[in-house]
DSSP file (Angstrom, degrees, kcal/mol; ACC not computed):
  #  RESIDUE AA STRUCTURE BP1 BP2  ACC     N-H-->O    O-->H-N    N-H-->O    O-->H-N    TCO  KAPPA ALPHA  PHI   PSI    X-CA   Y-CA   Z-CA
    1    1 A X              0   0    0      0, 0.0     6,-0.3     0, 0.0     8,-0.0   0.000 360.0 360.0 360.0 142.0   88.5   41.1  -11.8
    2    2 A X        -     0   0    0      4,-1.1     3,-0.1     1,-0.1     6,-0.1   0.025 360.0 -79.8 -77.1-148.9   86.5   38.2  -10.7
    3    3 A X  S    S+     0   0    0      1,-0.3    -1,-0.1     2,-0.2     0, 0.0   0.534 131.7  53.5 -88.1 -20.6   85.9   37.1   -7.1
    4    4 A X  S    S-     0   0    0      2,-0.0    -1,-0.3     0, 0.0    -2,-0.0   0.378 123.0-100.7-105.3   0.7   89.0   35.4   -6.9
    5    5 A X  S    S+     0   0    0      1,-0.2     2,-0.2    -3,-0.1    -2,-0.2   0.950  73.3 150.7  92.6  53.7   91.3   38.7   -8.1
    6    6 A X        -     0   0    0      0, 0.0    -4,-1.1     0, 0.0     2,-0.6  -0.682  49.7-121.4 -95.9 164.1   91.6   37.1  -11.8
    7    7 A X        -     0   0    0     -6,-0.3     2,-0.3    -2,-0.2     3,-0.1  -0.878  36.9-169.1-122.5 112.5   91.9   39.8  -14.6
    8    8 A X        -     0   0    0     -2,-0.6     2,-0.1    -6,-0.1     0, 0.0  -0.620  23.2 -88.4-100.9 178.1   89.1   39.4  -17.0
    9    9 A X        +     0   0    0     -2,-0.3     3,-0.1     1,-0.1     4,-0.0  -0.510  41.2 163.9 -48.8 151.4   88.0   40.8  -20.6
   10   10 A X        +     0   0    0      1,-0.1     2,-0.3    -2,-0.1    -1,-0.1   0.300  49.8  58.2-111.4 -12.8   86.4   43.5  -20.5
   11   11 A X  S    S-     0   0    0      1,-0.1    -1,-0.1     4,-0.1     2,-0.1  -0.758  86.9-101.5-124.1 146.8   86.5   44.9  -23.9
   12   12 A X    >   -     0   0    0     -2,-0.3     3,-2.5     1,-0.1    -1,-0.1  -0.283  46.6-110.4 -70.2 138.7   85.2   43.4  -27.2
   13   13 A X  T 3  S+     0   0    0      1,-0.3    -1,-0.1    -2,-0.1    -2,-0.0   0.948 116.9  61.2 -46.1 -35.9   88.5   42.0  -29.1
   14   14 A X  T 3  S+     0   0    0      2,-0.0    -1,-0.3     0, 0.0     2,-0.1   0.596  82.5 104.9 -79.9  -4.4   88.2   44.3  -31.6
   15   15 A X  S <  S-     0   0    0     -3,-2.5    -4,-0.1     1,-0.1     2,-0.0  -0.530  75.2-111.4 -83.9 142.0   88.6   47.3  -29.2
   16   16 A X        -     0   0    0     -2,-0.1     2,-0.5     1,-0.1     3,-0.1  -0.148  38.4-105.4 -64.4 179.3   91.8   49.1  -29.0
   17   17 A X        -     0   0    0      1,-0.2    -1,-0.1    -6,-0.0     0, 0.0  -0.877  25.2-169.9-118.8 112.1   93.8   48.7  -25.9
   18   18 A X  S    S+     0   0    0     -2,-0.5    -1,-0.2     1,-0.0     2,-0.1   0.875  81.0  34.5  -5.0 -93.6   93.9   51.4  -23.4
   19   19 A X  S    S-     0   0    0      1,-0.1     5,-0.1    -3,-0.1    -1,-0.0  -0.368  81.3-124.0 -69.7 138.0   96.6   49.8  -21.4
   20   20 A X        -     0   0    0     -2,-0.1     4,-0.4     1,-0.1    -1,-0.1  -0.412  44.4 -98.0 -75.2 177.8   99.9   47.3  -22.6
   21   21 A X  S >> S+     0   0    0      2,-0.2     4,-1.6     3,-0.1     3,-1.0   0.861 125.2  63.7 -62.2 -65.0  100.2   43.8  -21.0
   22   22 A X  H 3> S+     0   0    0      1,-0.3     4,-2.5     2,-0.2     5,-0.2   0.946 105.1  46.3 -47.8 -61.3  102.8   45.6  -18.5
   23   23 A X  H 34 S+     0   0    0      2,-0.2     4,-0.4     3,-0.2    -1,-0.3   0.403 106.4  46.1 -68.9   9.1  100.1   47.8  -17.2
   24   24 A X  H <> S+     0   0    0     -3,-1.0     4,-1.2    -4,-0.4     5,-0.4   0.748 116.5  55.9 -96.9 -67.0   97.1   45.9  -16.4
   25   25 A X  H  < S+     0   0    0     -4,-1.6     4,-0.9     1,-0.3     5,-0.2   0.781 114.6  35.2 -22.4 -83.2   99.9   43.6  -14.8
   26   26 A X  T >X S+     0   0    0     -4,-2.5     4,-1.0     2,-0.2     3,-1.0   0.871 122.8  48.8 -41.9 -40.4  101.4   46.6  -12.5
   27   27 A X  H >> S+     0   0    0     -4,-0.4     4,-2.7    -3,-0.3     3,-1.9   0.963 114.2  45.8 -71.7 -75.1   97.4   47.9  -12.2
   28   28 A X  H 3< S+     0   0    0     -4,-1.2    -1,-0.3     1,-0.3    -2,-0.2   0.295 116.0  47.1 -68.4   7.7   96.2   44.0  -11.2
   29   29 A X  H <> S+     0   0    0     -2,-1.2     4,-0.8    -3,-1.0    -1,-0.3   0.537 112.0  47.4-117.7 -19.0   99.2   43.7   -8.7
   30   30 A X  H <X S+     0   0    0     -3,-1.9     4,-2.0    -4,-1.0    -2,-0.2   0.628 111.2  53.4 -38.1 -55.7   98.5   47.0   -7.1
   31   31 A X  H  X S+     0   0    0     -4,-2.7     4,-1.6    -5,-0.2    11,-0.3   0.923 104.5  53.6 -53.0 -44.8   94.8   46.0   -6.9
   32   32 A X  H  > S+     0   0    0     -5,-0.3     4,-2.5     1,-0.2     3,-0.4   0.969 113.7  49.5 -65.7 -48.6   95.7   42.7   -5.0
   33   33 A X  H  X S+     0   0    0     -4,-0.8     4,-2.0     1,-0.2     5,-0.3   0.875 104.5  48.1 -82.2 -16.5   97.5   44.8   -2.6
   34   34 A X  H  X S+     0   0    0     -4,-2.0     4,-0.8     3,-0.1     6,-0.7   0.828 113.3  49.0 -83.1 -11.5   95.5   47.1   -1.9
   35   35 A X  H  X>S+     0   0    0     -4,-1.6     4,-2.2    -3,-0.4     5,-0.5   0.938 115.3  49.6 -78.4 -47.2   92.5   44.4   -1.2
   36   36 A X  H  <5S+     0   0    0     -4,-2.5    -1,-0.1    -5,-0.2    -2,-0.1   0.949 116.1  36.6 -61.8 -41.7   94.9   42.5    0.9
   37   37 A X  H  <5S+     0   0    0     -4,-2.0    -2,-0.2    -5,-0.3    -3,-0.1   0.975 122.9  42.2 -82.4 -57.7   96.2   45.4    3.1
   38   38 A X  H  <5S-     0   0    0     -4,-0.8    -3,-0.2    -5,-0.3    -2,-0.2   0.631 116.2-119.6 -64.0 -19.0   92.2   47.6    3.4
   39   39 A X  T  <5S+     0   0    0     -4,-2.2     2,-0.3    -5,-0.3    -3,-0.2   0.617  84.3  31.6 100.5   8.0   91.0   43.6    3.9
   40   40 A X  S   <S-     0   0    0     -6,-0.7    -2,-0.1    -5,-0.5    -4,-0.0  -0.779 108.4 -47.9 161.4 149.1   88.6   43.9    0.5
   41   41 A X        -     0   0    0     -2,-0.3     2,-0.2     1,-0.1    -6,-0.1   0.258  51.4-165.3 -49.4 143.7   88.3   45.8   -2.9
   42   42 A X        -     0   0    0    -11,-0.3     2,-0.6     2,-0.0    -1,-0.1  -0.636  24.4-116.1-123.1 167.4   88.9   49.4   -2.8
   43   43 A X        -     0   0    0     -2,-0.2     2,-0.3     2,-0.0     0, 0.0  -0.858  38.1-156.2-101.1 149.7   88.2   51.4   -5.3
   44   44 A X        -     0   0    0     -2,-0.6     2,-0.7     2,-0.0   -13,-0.0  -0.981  25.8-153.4-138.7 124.8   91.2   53.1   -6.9
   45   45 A X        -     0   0    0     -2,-0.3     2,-0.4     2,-0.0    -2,-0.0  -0.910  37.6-176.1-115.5 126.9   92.2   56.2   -8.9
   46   46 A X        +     0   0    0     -2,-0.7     2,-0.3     2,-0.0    -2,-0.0  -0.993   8.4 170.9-106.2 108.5   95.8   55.2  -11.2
   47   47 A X        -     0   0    0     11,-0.5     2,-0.9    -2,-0.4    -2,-0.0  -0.972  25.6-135.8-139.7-175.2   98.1   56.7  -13.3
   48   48 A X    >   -     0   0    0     -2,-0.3     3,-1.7     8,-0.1    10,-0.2  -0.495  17.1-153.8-128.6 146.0  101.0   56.6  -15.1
   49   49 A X  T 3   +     0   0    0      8,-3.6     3,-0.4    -2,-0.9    -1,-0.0  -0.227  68.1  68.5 -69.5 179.1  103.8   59.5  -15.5
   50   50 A X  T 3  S-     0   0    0      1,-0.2    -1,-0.2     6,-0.2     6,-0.2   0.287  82.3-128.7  91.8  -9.2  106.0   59.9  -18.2
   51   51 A X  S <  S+     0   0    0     -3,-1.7     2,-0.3     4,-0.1    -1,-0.2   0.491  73.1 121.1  76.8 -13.3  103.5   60.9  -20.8
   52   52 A X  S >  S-     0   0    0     -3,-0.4     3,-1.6    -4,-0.1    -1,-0.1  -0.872  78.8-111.5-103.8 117.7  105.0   58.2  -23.0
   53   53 A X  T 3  S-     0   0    0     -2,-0.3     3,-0.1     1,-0.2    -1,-0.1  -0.193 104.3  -0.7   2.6 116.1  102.7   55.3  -24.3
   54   54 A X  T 3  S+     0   0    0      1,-0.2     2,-0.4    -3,-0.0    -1,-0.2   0.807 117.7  97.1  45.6  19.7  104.3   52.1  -22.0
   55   55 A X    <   +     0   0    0     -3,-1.6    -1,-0.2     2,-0.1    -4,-0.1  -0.900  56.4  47.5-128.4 174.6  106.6   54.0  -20.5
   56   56 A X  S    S-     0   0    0     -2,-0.4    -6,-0.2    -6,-0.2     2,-0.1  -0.049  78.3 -88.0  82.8 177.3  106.5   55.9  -16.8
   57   57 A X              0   0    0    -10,-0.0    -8,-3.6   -31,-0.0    -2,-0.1  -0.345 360.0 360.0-113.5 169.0  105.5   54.4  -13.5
   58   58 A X              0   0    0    -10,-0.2   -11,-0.5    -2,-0.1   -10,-0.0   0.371 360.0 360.0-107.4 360.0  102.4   54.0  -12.0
């Protein structure tokens, strides 16, 4: 994320993708709240249940 909480690249195109499009969302809306409530970016440990590719909760 930049300076302004934007979601950058990070990975070369060609790289598979860790995460779907749903979860960077839920991760990058999680991030914003935790900067908003601790008042500045926290560092964060994530995951997601359900063992399933795209599936389970964070």
């Amino acid at each position: 994320m930049n300076s302004r909480g934007r979601l950058l690249r990070a990975e070369p195109p060609t790289a598979e993708a860790l995460l779907t499009p749903s979860e960077l969302r839920q991760l990058t809306r999680l991030a914003r709240r935790a900067r908003q409530v601790f008042g500045g970016p926290q560092d964060i440990e994530f995951g997601f249940t359900g063992g399933e590719v795209g599936g389970g909760r964070l």
